[in-house]
N, C-alpha and C positions, 0 to 999 in steps of 0.2 A: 665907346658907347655900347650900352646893355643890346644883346639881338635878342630880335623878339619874335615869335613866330604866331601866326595866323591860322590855326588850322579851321573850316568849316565843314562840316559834313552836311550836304542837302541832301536829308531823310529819305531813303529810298530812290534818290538818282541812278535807275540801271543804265547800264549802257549795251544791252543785250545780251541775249542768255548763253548761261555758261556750257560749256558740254554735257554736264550731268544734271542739267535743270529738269532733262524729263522726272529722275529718279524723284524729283522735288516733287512731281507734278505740275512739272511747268514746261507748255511748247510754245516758241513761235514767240516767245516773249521779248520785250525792247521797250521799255519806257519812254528813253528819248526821242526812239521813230514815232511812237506813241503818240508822245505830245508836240513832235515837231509839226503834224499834221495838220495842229489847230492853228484857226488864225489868230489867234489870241498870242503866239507865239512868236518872239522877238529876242534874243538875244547875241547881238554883235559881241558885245563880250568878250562872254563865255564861246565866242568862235574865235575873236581874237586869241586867247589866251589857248587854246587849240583841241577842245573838246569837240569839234569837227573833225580835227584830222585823227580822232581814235582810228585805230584796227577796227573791223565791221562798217565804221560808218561811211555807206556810200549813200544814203539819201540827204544828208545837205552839202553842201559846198566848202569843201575845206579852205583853210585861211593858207595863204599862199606864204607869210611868213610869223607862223605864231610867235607871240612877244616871251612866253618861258617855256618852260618842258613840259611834257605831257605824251601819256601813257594812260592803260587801261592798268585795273588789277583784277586777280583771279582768285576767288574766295578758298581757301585749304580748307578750314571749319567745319565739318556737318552740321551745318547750320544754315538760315535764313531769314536770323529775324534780328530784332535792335540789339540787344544784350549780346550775343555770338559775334556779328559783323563789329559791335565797338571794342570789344575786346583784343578783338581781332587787328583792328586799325590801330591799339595800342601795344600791340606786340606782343599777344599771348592767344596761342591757336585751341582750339575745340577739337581732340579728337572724335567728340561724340554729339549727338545734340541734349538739348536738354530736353526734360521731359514735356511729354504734351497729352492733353486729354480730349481727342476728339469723341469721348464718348460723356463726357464730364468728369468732376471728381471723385473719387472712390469713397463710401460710406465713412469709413472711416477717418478720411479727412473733415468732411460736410460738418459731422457732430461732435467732432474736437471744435469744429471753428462754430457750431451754435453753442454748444458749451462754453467758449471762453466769450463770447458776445451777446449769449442769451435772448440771439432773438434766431427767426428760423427759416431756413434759405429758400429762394423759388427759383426756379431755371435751371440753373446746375449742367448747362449743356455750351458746345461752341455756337454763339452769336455773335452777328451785326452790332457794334455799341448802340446806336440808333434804332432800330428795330427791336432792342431790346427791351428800350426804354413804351415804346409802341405796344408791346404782347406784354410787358408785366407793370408797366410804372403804376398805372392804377390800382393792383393788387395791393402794391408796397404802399401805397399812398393808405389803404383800407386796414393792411395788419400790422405794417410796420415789416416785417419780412424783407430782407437784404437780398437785392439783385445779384445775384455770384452767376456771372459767364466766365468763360474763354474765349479760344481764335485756334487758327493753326498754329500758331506761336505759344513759348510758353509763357504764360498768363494766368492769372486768377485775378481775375476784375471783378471791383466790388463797386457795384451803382446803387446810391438813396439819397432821396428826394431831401435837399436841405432844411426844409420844416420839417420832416420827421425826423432826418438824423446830421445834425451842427456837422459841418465840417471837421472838426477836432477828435468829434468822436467817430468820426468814417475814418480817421488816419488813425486812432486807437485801432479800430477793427482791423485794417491793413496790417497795420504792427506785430497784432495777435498773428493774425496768420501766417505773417513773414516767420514766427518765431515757428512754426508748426511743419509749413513748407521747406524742409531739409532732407539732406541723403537722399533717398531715391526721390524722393516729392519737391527736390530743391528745387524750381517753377525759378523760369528766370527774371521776373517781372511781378509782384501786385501791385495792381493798380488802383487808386479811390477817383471812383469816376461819379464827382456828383452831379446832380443837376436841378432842375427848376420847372417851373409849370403844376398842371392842378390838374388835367387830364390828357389821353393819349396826341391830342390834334396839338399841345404846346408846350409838349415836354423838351426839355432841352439843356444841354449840359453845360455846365457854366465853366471857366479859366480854372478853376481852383483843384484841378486833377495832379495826383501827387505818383510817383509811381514809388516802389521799395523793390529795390533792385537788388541779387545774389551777390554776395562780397565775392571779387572775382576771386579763382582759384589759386592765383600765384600774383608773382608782381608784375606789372605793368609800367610802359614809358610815365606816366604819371608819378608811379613809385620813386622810379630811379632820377627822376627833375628833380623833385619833391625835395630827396634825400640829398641832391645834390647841393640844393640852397635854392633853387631856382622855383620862378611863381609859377602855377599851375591855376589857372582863369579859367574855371567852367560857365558855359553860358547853355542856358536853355536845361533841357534834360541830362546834359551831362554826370551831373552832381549824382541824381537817380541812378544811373547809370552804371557806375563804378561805386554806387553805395558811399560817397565820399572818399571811397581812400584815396591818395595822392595829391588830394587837391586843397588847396592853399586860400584860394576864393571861390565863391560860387554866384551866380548871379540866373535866377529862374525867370523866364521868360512868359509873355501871355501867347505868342505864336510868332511866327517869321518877322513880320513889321519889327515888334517888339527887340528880337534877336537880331534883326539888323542894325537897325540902331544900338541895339547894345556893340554891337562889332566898330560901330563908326566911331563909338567913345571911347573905345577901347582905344584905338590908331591915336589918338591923341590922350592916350595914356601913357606915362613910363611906368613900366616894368619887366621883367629880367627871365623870361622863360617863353611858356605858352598860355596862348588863349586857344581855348578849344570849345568851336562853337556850333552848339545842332541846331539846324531849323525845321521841325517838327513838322510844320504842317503839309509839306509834301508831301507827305507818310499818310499821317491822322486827318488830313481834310481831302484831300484829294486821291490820293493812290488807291484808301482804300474803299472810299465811295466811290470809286473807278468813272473822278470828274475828273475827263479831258480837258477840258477849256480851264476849270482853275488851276489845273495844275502845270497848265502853260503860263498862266495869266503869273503863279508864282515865281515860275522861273524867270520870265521878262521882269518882275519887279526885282529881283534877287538883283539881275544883268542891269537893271539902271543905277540898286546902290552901287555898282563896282566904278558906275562914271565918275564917283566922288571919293570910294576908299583910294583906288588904284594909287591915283596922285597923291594921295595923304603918307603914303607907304616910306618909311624911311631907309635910309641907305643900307643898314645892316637887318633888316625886314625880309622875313620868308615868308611868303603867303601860300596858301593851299587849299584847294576844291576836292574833296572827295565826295564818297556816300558809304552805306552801312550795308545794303542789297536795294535789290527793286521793288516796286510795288505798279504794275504797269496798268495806268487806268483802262486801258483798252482790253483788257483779257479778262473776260466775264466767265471763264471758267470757273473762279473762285473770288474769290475778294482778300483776299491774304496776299503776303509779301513774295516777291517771285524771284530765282533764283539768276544773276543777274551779274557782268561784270561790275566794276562801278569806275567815273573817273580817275584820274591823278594828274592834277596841270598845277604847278609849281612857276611860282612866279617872284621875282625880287631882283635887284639892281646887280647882285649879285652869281644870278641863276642866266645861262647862257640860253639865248632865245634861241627859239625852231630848235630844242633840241628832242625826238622823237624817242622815247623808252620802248615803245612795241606794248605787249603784254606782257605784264612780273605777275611770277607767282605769290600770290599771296598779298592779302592786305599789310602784311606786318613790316612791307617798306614804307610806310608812314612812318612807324615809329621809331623806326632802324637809323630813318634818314634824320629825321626831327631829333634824334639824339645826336646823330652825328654831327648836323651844323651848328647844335648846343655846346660842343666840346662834352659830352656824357656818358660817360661808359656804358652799356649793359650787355645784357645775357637774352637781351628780345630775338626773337623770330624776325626775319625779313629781310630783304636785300634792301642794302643801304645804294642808296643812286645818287646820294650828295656828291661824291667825289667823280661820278661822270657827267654833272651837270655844270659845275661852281666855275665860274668866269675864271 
């Protein structure tokens, strides 16, 4: 029988800050304590399977005998944002971060990119997505003028109003500027963030957000499936993510619901590799509107689909909980992603329960591990833990 493996990352799942998070700008940060506070917050689970018993965590009750393994991981990467931490999780590290514009983009970018689009920019500064929409949608609505923000992350987000500019043609402008954004300006992220409404009080952004992601710098666990013959299943933002390479299908998602159920269809799917699935909206709807209660409320819905996959899992089946960094709604310092251990609880017929990893360096034992119970050679980053886990 084909083994198949499960990988999920829930977008910005911290598990509390890393040692060098001040250097981030980040103190006192914890996601999970975060959101364990709200009552909106339920997942047996994700206790069962032993994301209680991490390292750090002493405010809930750990599971007296988790059903697979689990551990924390420690980001190596200078970095803290979605593109750095997935890379990362697939076994290729960040010595450096990417770039970032907290002051906006430099002249010389701005009228490369009205030049190849020919219309002409407003903002040009790090913004709120939503707030953005707020202080200029009306403008753009009046001249036509393209919303170019950022974040702390690296980013070049481009928002317009779907009656002035089709969909088709908001990802033409992305395209434009992915091609522009290289070498020192390679941004790890553009993003086409459209939306809808006719003034500031019901502006609002619709599913149809695309992102154009940096072709990673080298090969990745994807690469080395791929080449090996084996299916690489991206669901959600993935596909964005790694620009396509390595992967064999794609399947984009409207937000977590959507993604989950893609996950359930998958379990009663054959095929021969990985599914590797983001759920976004922990990140994008909650972390970084710094909503506590939804982003409890996600996590509890995450822990009820697990009532119906778990069972479905077949005998040669690796299942896997990660995340990419935190984004802790509780830390109103900033509203950006915060620098954060993240899960690793590993689960399947084959994975020996309660068995406790401690803290590993490095995300890139995802992919170290995920290659090794593949039978898949590579040359990735990471401590491989298959062979101190496997029944």
């Amino acid at each position: 029988m084909a083994k198949r493996v499960f990988l999920v990352v829930l977008d910005s799942f911290g598990v509390g800050e890393e040692p060098d998070a001040a250097s981030f700008g980040d103190y006192g940060v914890n996601t999970l304590r975060s959101i364990a506070q709200s009552s909106s917050f339920n997942c047996p689970n994700l206790r069962a399977l032993g994301l209680f018993n991490l390292d750090g965590i002493d405010f809930l009750p750990s599971f007296p005998k988790p059903l697979g393994a689990f551990g924390r991981l420690r980001e190596r990467s200078m970095g803290k944002d979605t593109t750095i931490g997935h890379w990362e999780l697939a076994g290729l590290e960040s010595s450096s971060p990417l770039p970032t514009y907290p002051h906006g983009f430099p002249p010389e970018i701005i009228q490369k990119f009205e030049q190849r689009t020919g219309r002409s920019v407003l903002c040009n500064k790090p913004y709120s997505g939503t707030e953005v929409l707020k202080d200029f949608g009306e403008e753009h609505l009046r001249t036509g003028s393209l919303i170019v923000y950022t974040s702390a992350d690296s980013v070049f987000q481009i928002a317009a109003n779907e009656t002035i500019v089709p969909v088709d043609q908001l990802y033409e402008y992305c395209r434009a500027v992915r091609s522009i954004l290289v070498g020192e300006h390679g941004v790890g992220r553009v993003i086409a963030r459209p939306f809808e409404g006719t003034c500031r009080k019901d502006f609002r952004r619709t599913p149809r957000r695309h992102d154009y992601s940096l072709l990673p710098p080298g090969r990745t666990m994807l690469n080395y499936l791929s080449a090996a013959g084996k299916d690489v299943i991206a669901v959600g933002k993935i596909n964005d993510i790694f620009a396509g390479s390595g992967i064999t299908k794609s399947f984009p998602t409207s937000g977590n619901a959507d993604g989950q159920q893609r996950l359930l269809n998958l379990v009663t799917t054959d095929f021969d590799g990985l599914a590797f699935i983001n759920l976004v909206d922990f990140d994008m709807l909650y972390g970084h509107r710094r909503d506590i209660d939804g982003y409890a409320e996600a996590a509890s819905s995450f822990d009820k689909t697990l009532v119906h996959l778990l069972p479905m899992l077949r005998s040669e089946d690796l299942f896997i909980i990660t995340a990419d960094h935190g984004c802790d709604p509780a830390y109103t310092r900033t509203t950006d992603h915060t620098r954060e251990y993240v899960p690793f609880l590993l689960y399947g017929k084959e994975v020996t329960p309660d068995t406790a990893l401690g803290t590993i360096d490095g995300f890139g034992a995802v992919a170290a591990t995920i290659c090794s119970y593949l039978g898949v050679a590579s040359a990735l980053c990471g401590t491989d833990v298959w062979p101190d886990i496997r029944l």
